[in-house]
C-alpha positions as CSV (number, residue, x, y, z in Angstrom):
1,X,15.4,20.7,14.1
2,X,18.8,22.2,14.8
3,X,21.0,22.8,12.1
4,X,23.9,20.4,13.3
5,X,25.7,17.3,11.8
6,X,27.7,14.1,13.0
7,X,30.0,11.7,11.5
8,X,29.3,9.4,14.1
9,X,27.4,6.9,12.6
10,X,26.7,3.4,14.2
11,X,24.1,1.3,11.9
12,X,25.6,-2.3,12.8
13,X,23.9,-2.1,16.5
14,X,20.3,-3.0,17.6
15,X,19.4,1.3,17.9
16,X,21.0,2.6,14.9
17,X,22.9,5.5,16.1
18,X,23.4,9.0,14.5
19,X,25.7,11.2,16.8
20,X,27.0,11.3,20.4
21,X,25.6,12.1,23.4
22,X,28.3,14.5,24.4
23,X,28.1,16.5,21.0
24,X,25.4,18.2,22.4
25,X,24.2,20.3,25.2
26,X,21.4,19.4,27.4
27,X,19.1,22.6,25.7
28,X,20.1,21.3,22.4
29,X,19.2,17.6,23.0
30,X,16.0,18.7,24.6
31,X,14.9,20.8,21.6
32,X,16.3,17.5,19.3
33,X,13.6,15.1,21.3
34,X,10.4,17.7,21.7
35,X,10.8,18.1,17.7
36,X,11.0,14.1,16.8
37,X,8.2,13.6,19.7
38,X,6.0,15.4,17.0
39,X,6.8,13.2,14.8
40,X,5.3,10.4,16.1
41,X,4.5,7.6,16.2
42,X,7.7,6.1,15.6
43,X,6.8,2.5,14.3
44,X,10.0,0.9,12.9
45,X,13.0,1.4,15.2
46,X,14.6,1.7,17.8
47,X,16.6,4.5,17.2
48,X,19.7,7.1,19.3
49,X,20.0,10.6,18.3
50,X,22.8,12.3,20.5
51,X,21.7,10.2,23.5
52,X,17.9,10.5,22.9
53,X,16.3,7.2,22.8
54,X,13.6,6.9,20.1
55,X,10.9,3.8,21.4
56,X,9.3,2.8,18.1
57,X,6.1,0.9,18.4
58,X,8.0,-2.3,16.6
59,X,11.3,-3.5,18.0
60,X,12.1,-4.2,14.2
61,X,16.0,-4.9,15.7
62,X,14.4,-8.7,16.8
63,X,13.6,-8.7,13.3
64,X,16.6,-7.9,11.6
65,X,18.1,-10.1,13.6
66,X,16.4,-13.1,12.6
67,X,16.5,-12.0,9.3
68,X,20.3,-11.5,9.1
69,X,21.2,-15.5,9.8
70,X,19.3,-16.1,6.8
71,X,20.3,-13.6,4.3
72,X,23.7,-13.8,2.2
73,X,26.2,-11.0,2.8
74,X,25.0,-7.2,1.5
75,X,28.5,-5.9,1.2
76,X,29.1,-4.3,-2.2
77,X,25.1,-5.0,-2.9
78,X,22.2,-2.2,-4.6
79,X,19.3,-2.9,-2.6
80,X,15.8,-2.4,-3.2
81,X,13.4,-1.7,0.5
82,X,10.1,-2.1,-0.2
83,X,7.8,-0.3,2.5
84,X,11.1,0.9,4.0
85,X,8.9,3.0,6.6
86,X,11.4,5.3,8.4
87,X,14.3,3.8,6.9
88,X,15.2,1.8,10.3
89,X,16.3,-1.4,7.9
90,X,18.2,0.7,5.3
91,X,20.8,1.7,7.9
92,X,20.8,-1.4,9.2
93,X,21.7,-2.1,6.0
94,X,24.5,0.0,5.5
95,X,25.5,-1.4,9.0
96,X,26.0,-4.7,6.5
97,X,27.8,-2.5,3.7
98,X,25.2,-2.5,1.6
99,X,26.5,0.1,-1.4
100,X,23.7,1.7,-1.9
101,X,19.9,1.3,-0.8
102,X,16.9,2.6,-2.0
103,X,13.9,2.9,0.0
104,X,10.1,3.5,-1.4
105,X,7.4,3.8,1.1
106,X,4.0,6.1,0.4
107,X,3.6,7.4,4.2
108,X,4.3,10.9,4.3
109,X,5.2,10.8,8.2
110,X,7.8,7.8,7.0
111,X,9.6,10.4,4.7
112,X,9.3,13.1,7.9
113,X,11.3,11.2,10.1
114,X,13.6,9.6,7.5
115,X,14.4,13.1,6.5
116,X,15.2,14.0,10.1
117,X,17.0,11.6,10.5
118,X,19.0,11.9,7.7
119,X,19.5,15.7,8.3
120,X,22.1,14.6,11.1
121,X,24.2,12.9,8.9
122,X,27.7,15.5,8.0
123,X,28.6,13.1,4.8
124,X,26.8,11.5,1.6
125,X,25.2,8.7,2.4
126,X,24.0,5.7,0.2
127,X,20.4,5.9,1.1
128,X,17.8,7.0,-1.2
129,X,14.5,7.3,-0.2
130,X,11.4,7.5,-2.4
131,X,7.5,8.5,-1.3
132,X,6.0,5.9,-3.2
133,X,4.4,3.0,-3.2
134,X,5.9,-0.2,-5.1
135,X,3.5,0.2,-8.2
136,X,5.5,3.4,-9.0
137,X,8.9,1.5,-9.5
138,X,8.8,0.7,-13.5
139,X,8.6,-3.3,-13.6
140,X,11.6,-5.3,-15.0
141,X,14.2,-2.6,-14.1
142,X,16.4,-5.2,-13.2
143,X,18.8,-3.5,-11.3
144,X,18.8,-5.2,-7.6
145,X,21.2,-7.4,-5.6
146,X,18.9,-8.0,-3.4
147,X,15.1,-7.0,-2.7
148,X,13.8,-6.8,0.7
149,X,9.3,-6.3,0.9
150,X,9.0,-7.1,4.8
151,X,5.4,-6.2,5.9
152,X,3.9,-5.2,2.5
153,X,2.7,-8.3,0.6
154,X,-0.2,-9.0,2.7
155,X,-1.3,-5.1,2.1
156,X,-1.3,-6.1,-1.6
157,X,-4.4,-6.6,-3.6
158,X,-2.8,-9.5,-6.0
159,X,0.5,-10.9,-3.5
160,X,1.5,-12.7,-6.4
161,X,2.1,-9.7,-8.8
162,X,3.9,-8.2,-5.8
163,X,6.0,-11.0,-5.9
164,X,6.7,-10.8,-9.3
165,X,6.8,-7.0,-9.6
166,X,9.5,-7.5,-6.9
167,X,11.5,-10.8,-9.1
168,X,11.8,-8.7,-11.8
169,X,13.8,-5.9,-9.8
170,X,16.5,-8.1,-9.5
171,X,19.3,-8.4,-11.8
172,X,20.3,-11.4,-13.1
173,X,21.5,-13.7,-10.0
174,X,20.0,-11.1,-7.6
């Protein structure tokens, strides 16, 4: 990938958005898309780099939107991303001001394209993103607002220790 960065970020929007179309020249933007292209598949998304559309194989924007009329505000909140995948739903996240989010997921192409994503970005960010699986996160750390495991628990040998393995991230009232 290029060695470029953008501050314009747009995470509040159904393609989360990391730069501008016209920061970019045509040979540049071509060289952006053949390198994510090998990163693929692409399954949580959709996603704009600098004009370049990234399908994902799950429109996981119909999701977020079903799941944003149910969940309480994420301003100010520590959030915990179970399976975060790509980290499509963390910046949709921080597109709700969540103030910080960390994202486990085991999947070694996940942390690829999170990374190049992320390598866009000019400013710190409040996303952290861990290859692991859930069983690495020590139990009752207690430190959540709010826990979000969307597509995991039927991947899980026991559900119900997922379930409680994710209760006892939360902090008290999370």
């Amino acid at each position: 990938l290029p060695n470029m960065q953008t501050s314009a970020l747009y995470f509040g929007e159904d393609a989360v958005k990391i730069g501008d179309r016209d920061e970019v020249s045509d040979s540049i933007r071509s060289e952006i898309e053949c390198a994510l292209l090998q990163m693929s598949p692409w399954r949580k998304g959709p996603f704009d780099l600098f004009g370049i559309g990234i399908d994902s194989e799950w429109q996981s924007n119909l999701k977020w939107r079903r799941i944003q009329k149910a969940i309480t505000s994420l301003a100010g909140k520590r959030v915990l991303d179970v399976g975060c995948g790509n980290g499509y739903y963390a910046f949709r996240m921080l597109g709700q001001e969540a103030k910080w989010v960390l994202g486990v997921d085991p999947s070694a192409l996940a942390l690829f394209q999170f990374s190049a994503l992320s390598s866009f970005i000019s400013m710190p960010f409040p996303i952290t993103f861990l290859p692991v699986g859930m069983e690495s996160i020590p139990r009752r750390m207690e430190d959540f607002d709010v826990v979000f495991s969307m597509g995991v628990l039927y991947h899980r040998r026991s559900p119900f220790d997922h379930l409680e393995h994710l209760r006892e991230s939360l902090c008290e009232g999370g």
